[in-house]
C-alpha positions, -999 to +999 in steps of 0.1 A: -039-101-128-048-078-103-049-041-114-033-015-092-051+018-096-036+054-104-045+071-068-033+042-051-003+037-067+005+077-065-001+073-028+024+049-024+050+062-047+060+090-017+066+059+012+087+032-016+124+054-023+135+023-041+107+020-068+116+035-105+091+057-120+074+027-137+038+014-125+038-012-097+024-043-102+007-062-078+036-089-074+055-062-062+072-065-025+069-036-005+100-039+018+122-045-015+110-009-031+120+004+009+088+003+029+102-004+065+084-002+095+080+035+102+073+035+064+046+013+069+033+041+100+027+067+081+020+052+043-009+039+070-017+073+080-019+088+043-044+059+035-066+064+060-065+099+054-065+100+015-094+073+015-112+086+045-116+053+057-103+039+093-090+003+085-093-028+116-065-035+134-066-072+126-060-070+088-024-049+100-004-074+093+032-084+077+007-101+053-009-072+045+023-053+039+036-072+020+034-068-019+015-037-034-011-065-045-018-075-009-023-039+005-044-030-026-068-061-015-071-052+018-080-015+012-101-022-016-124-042+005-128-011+031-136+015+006-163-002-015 
């Protein structure tokens, strides 16, 4: 199973006001622990910022967005 790291998951925590206080797993869906879409605007903001990376347009997506796995995968590939 896909590992969610500490930083990531501590980034997210702020933009999900549904999660518990528990680790996320990968399976989990973002819009279900409260990500809507202005969410999704500024948890993209923090990323880019805490990861100093700019990500393509083309992997922002409802795909993408969707579980903390999927996110995860797509960041991970952009910051080596």
């Amino acid at each position: 199973m896909l590992e969610i790291p500490a930083d990531f998951q501590r980034l997210l925590r702020p933009h999900l006001p549904y999660a518990d206080s528990g680790a996320f797993s990968a399976r989990d869906e973002l819009a279900g622990l409260g990500l809507d879409s202005m969410g999704v605007v500024q948890l993209l903001v923090d990323i880019e910022n805490g990861y100093a990376v700019a990500l393509p347009d083309d992997i922002l997506d409802e795909e993408t967005f969707a579980t903390v796995g999927s996110l995860w995968e797509a960041l991970a590939v952009h910051i080596g």
